[in-house]
C-alpha positions as a Markdown table, in Angstrom:
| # | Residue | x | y | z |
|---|---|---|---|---|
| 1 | Unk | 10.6 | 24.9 | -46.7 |
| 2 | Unk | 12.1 | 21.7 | -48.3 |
| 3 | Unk | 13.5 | 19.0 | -45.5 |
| 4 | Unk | 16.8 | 19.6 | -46.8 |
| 5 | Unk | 16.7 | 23.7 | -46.5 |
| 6 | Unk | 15.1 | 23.5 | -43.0 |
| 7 | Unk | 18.2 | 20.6 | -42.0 |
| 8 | Unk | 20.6 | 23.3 | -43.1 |
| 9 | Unk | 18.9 | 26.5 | -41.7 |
| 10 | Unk | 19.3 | 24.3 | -38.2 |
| 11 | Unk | 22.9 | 23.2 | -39.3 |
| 12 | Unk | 23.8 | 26.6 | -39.3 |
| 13 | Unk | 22.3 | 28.3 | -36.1 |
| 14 | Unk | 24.0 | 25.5 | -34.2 |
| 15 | Unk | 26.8 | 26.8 | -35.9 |
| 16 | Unk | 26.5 | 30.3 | -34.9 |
| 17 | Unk | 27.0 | 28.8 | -31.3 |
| 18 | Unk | 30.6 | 30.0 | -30.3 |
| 19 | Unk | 32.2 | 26.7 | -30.0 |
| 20 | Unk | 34.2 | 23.6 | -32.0 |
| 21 | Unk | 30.9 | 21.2 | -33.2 |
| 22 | Unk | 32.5 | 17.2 | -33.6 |
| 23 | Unk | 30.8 | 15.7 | -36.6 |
| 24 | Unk | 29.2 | 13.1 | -34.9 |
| 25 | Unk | 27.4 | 15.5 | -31.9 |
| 26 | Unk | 26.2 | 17.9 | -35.3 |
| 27 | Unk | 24.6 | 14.1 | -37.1 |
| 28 | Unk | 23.0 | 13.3 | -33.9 |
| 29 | Unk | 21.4 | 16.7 | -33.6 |
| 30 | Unk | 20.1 | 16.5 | -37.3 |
| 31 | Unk | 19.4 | 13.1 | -36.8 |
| 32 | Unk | 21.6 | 12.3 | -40.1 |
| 33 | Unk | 25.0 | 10.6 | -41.1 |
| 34 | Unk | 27.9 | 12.4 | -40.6 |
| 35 | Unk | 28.4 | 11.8 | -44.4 |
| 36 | Unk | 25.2 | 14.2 | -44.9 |
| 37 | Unk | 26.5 | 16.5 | -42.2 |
| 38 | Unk | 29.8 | 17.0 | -44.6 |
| 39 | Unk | 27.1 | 17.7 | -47.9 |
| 40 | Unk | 25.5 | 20.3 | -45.8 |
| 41 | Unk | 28.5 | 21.5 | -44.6 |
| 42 | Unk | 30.0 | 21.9 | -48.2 |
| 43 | Unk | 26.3 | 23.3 | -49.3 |
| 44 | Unk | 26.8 | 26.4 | -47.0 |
| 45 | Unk | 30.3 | 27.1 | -48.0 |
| 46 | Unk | 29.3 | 27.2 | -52.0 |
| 47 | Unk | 26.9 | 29.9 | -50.0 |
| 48 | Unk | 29.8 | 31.9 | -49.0 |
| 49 | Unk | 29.9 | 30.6 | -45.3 |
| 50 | Unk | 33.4 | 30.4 | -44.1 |
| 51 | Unk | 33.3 | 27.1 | -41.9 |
| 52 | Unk | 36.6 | 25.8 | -40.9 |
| 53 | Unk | 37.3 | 22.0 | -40.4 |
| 54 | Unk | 38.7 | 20.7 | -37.5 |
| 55 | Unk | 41.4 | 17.8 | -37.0 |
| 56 | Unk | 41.1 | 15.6 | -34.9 |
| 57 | Unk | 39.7 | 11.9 | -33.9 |
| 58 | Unk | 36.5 | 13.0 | -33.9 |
| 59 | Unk | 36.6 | 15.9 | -36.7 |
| 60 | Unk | 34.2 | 18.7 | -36.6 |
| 61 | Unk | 33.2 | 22.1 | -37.7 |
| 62 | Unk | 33.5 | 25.9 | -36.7 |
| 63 | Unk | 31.8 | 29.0 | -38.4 |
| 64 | Unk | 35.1 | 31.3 | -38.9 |
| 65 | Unk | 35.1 | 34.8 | -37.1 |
| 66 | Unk | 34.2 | 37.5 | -39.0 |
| 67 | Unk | 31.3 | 35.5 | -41.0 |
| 68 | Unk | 28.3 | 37.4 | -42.2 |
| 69 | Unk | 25.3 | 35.9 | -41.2 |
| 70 | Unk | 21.8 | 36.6 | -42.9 |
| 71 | Unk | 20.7 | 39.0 | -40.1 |
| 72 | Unk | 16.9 | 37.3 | -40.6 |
| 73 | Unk | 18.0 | 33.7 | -40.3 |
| 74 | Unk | 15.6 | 32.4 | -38.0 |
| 75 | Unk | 14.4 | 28.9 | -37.0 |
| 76 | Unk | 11.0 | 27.9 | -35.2 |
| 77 | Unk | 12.7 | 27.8 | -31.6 |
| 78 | Unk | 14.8 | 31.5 | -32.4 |
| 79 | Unk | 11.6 | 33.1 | -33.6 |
| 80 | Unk | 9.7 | 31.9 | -30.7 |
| 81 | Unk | 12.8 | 32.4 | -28.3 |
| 82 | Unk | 12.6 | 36.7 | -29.7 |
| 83 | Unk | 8.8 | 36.9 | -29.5 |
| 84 | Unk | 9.2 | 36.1 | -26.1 |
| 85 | Unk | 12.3 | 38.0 | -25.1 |
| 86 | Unk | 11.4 | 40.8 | -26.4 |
| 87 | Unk | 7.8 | 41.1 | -25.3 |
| 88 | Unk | 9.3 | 40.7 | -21.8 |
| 89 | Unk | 11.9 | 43.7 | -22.1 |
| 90 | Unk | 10.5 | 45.7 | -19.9 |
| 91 | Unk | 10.9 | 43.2 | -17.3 |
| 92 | Unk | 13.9 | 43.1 | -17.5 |
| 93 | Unk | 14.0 | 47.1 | -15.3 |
| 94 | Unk | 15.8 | 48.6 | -18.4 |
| 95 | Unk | 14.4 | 51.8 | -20.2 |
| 96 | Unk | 13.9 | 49.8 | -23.9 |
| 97 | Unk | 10.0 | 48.7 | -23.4 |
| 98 | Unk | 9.3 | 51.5 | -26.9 |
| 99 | Unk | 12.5 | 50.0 | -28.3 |
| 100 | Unk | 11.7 | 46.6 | -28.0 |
| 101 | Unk | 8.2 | 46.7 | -29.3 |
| 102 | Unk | 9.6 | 48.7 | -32.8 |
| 103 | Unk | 11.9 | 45.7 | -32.7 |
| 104 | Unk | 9.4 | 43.2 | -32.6 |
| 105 | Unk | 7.5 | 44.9 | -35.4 |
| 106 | Unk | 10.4 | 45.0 | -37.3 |
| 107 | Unk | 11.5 | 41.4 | -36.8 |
| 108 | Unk | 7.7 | 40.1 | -37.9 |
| 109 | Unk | 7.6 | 42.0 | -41.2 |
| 110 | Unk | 10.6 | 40.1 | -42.7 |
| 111 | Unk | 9.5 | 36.5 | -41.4 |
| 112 | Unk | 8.1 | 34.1 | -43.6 |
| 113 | Unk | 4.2 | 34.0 | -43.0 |
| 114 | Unk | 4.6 | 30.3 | -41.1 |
| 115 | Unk | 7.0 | 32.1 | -38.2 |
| 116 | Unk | 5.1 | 35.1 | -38.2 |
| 117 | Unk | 1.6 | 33.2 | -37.6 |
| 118 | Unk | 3.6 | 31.4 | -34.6 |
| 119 | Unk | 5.1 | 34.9 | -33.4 |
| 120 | Unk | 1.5 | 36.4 | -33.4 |
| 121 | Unk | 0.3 | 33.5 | -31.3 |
| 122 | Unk | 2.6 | 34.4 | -28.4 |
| 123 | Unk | 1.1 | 36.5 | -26.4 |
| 124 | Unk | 1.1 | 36.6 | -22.6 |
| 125 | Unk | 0.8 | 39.0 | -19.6 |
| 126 | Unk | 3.6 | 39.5 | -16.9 |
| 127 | Unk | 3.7 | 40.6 | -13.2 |
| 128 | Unk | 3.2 | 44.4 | -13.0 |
| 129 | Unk | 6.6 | 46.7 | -13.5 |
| 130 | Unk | 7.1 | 49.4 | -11.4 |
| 131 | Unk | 8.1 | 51.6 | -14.1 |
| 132 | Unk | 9.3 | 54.4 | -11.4 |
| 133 | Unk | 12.1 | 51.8 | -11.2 |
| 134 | Unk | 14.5 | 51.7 | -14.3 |
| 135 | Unk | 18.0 | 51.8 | -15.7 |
| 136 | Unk | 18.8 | 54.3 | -18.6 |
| 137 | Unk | 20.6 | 52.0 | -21.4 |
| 138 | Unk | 23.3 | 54.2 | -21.1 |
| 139 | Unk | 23.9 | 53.7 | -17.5 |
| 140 | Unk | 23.8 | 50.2 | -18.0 |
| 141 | Unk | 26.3 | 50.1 | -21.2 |
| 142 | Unk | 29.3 | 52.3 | -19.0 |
| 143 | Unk | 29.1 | 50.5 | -15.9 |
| 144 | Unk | 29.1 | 47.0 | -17.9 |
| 145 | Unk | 31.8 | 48.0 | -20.0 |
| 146 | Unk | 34.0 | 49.1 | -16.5 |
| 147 | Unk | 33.3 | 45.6 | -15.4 |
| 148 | Unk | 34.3 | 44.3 | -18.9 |
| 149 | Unk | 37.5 | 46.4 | -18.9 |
| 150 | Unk | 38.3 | 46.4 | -15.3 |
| 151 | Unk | 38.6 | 50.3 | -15.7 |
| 152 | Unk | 37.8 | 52.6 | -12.0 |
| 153 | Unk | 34.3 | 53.5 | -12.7 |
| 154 | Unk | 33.5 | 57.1 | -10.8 |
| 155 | Unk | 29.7 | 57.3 | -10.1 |
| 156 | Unk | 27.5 | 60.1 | -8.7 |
| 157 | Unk | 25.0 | 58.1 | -6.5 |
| 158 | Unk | 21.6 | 58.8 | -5.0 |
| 159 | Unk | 19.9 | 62.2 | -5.0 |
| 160 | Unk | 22.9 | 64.5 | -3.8 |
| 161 | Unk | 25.2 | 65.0 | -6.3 |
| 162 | Unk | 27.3 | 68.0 | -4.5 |
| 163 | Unk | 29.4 | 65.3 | -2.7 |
| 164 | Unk | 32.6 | 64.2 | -4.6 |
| 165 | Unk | 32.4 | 60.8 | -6.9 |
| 166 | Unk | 32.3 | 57.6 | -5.3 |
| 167 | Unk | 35.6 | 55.7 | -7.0 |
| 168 | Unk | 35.1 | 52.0 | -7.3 |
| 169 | Unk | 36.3 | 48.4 | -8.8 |
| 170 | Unk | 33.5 | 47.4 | -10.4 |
| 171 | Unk | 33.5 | 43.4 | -10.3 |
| 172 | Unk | 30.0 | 42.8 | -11.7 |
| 173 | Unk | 26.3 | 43.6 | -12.6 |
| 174 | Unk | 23.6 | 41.6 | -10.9 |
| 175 | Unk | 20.0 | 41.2 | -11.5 |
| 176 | Unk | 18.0 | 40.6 | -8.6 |
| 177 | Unk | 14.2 | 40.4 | -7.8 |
| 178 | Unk | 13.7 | 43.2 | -11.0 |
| 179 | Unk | 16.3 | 45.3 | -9.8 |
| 180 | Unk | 19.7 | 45.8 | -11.2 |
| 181 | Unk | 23.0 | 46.1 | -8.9 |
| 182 | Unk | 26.8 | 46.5 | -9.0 |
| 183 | Unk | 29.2 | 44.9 | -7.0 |
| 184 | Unk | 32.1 | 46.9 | -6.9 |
| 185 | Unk | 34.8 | 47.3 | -4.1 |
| 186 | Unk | 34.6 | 51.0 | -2.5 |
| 187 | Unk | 37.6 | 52.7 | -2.5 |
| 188 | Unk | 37.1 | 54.8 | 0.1 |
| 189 | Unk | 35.0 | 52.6 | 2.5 |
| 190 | Unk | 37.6 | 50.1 | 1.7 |
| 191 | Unk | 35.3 | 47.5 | 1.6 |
| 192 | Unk | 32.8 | 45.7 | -0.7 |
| 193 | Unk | 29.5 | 47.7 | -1.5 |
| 194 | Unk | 26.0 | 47.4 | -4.0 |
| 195 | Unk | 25.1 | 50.4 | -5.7 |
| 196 | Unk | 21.4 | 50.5 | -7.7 |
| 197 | Unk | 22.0 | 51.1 | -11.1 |
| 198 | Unk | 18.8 | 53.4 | -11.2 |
| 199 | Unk | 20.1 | 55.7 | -8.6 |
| 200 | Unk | 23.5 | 56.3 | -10.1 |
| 201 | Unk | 25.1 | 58.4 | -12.8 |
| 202 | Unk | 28.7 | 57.1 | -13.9 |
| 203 | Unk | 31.2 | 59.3 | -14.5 |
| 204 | Unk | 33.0 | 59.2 | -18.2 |
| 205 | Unk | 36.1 | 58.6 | -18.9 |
| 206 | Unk | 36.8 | 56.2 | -16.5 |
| 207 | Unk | 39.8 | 55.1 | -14.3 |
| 208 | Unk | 42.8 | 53.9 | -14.4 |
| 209 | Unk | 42.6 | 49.8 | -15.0 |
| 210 | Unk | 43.0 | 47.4 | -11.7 |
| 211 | Unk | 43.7 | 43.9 | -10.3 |
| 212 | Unk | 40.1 | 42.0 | -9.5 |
| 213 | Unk | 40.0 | 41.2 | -5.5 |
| 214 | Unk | 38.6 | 38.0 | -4.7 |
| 215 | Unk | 34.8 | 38.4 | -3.6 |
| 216 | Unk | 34.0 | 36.8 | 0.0 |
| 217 | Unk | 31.6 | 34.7 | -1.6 |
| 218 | Unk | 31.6 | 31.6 | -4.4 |
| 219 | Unk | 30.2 | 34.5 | -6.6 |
| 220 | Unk | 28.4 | 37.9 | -7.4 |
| 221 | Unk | 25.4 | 36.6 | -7.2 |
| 222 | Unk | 25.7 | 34.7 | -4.2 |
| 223 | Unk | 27.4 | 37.2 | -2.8 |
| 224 | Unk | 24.1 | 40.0 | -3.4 |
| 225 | Unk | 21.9 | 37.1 | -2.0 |
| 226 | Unk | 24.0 | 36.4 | 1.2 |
| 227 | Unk | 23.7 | 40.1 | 2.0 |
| 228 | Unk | 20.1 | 40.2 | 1.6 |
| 229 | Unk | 20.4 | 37.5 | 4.5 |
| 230 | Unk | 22.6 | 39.4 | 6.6 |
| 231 | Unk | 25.9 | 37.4 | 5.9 |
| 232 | Unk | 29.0 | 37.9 | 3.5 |
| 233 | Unk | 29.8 | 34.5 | 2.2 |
| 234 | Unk | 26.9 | 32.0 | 2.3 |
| 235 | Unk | 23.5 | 32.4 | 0.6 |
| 236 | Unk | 21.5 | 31.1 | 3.8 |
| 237 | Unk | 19.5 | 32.6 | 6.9 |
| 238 | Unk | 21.8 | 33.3 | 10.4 |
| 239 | Unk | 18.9 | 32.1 | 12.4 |
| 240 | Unk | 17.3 | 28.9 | 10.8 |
| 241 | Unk | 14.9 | 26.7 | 12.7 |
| 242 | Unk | 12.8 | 23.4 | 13.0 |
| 243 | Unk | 9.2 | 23.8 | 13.7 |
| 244 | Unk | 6.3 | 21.2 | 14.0 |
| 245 | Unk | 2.7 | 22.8 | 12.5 |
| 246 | Unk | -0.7 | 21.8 | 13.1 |
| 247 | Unk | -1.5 | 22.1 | 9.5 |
| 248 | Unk | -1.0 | 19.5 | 6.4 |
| 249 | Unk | 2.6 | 20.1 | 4.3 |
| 250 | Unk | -0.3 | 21.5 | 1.0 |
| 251 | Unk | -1.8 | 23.8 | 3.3 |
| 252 | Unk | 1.8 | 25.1 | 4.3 |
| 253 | Unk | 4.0 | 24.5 | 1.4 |
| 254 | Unk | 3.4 | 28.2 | -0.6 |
| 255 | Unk | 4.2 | 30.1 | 2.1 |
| 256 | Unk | 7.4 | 29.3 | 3.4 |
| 257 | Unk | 9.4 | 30.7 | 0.8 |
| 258 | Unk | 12.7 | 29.2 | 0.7 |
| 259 | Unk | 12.0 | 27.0 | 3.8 |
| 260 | Unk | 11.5 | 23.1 | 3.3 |
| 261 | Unk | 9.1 | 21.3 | 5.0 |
| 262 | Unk | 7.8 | 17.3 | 5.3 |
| 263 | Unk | 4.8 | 15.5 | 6.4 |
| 264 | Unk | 4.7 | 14.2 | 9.9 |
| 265 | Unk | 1.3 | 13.2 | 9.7 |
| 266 | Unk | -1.8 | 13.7 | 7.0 |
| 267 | Unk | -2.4 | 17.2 | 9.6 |
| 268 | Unk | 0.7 | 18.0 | 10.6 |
| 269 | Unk | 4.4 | 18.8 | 9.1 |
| 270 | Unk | 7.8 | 19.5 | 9.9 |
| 271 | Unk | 9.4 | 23.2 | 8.5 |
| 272 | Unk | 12.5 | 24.6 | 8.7 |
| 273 | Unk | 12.6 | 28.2 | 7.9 |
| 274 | Unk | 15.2 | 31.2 | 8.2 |
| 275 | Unk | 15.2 | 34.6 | 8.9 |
| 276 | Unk | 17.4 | 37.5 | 10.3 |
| 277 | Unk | 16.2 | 36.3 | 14.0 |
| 278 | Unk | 14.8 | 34.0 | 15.9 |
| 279 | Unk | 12.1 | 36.1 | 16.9 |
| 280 | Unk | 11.5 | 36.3 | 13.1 |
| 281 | Unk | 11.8 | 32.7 | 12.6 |
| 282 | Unk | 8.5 | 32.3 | 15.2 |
| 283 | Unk | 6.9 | 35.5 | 13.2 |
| 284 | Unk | 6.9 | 33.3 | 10.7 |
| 285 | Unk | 5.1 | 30.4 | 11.6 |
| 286 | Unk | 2.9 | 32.1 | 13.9 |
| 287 | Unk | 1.0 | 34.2 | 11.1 |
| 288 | Unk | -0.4 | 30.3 | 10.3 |
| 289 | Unk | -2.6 | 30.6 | 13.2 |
| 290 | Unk | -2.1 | 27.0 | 13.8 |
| 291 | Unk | -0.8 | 25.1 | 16.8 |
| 292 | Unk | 3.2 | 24.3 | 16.9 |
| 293 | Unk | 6.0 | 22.9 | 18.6 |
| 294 | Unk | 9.6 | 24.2 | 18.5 |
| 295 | Unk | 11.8 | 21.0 | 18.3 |
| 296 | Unk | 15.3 | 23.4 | 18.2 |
| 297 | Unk | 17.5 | 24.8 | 18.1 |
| 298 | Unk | 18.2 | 25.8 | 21.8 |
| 299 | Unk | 18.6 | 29.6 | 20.8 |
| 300 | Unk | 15.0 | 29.4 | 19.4 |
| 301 | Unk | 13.4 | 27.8 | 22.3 |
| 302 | Unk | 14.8 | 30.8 | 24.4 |
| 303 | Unk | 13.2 | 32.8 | 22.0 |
| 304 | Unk | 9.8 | 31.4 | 22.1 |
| 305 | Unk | 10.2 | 31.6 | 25.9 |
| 306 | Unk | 11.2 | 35.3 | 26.0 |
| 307 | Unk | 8.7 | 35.8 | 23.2 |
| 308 | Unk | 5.6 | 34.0 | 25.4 |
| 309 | Unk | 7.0 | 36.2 | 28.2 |
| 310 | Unk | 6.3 | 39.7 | 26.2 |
| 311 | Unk | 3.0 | 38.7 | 24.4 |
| 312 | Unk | 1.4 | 37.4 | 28.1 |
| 313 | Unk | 2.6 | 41.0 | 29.5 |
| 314 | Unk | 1.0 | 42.9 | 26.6 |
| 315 | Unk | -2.8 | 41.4 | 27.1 |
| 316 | Unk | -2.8 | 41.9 | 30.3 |
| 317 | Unk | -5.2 | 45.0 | 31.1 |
| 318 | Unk | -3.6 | 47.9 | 32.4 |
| 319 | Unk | -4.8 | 50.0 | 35.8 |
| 320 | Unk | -6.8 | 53.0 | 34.2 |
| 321 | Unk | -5.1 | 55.1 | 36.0 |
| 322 | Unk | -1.6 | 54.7 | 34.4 |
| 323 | Unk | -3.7 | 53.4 | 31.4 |
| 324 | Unk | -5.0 | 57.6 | 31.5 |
| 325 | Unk | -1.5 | 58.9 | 32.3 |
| 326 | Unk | 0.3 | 57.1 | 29.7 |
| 327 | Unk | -2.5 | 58.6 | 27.0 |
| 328 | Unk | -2.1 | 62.1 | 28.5 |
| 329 | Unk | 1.5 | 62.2 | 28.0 |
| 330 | Unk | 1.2 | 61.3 | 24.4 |
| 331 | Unk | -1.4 | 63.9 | 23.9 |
């Protein structure tokens, strides 16, 4: 491919990006003049590209709706960008793995032998998919287009489907940690719930259309990760402490999840770390098996306290006899 095809085959894929393109942001990206930018420009419209011109200080470009695009117009970074999307599909917890690999095939037939060599060199291996888990594309298509449309989406849900419809607002779709979720606002729990897409069945046709409610949190996905959490509106831990480890921050650090830590010393470091108690927030240090100090909160001092308390009372030994009595009543 000639310098001036490739420019051109790039000119237009940045075109294909929904938005307005100033002349000088579209020269800079070619690393041209803008004056070459307008020959390309008139180049692709002697093709039969409708690319309107826009006024302005700055001027620029837009591809016209409705264009038809060669469906097979790829450059190095798309071709690489669909060899790896589409190796990954069934990541993604949706049934097209078989679709996705016929697409693949497909797609690397019609590319020219330099793209296909690159595609062919792609090749990786992913965490393990529990393929128990999935969503049926057409599961995923109706409650996405309820969400689009704002349209009362009726779903049967879980493994009894005797019991009327749930009837919800659906307000979004969420991916989280290979599973996929909607947000919708139950209308007769009156409240916000998640639903698994792989454990419902929609109802078709849908609702009547409704007003969005505002979500208690900045969004859906915040939203989903603050009730992981135990909380509504923020994305963080209700119990979240400060602990000093005998160990060295490298020793620490890939453990904590999303805890932060620092170095106090070259064998010690500071954490802090979350979880749904504060019992749970010393679990989680003391699987280390180190030495630490709790420098606070107050609450999680009481804890280790209480905590101290109970472990000290469990390895003490027992009198045999009630040791014996105890065993008999469980047998």
């Amino acid at each position: 491919m000639t310098g001036s095809s490739s420019r051109m085959l790039t000119l237009l894929s940045l075109l294909q990006t929904p938005r307005d393109w100033p002349g000088h942001v579209l020269a800079e990206r070619l690393d041209v003049s803008p004056r070459t930018v307008r020959r390309d420009v008139d180049r692709l419209r002697e093709l039969g590209y409708r690319i309107s011109a826009i006024k302005g200080p700055d001027g620029g470009y837009r591809l016209a709706a409705g264009s038809e695009l060669p469906p097979l117009l790829f450059d190095d970074e798309q071709a690489v960008a669909i060899a790896v999307a589409l190796q990954t599909a069934s990541a993604t917890g949706v049934d097209i793995a078989e679709g996705a690999d016929r697409a693949l095939a497909t797609v690397r037939q019609v590319m020219p032998s330099r793209l296909r060599h690159r595609v062919d060199g792609i090749r990786f291996t992913g965490p393990a998919i529990d393929v128990s888990i999935s969503v049926a594309p057409a599961v995923l298509e109706a409650v996405s287009a309820a969400v689009r449309d704002r349209h009362v989406l009726r779903l049967d849900y879980g493994a009894n489907h005797d019991r009327p419809p749930r009837r919800t607002e659906p307000h979004a779709v969420v991916v989280r940690e290979g599973r996929w979720y909607l947000l919708a606002w139950d209308l007769e729990a009156g409240d916000w719930r998640t639903f698994r897409l792989d454990r419902m069945s929609p109802r078709v046709p849908t609702g009547p259309s409704f007003t969005p409610r505002p979500l208690p949190a900045a969004d859906a996905e915040t939203y989903l990760a603050a009730r992981a959490k135990g909380s509504d509106a923020e994305d963080r831990w209700p119990c979240i402490g400060e602990i000093v480890i005998a160990l060295p921050a490298r020793d620490v650090a890939p453990w904590i999840g999303d805890g932060t830590l620092e170095d106090v010393d070259a064998h010690s470091c500071r954490i802090t770390v979350g979880s749904w108690s504060w019992t749970g927030v010393l679990a989680s240090v003391a699987r280390f098996d180190a030495p630490f100090t709790v420098v606070g909160p107050e609450p999680l001092r009481a804890a280790a306290d209480a905590l101290a308390q109970r472990v000290a009372a469990a390895a003490r030994p027992r009198p045999t006899g009630e040791t014996g009595r105890r065993r008999s009543q469980v047998d």
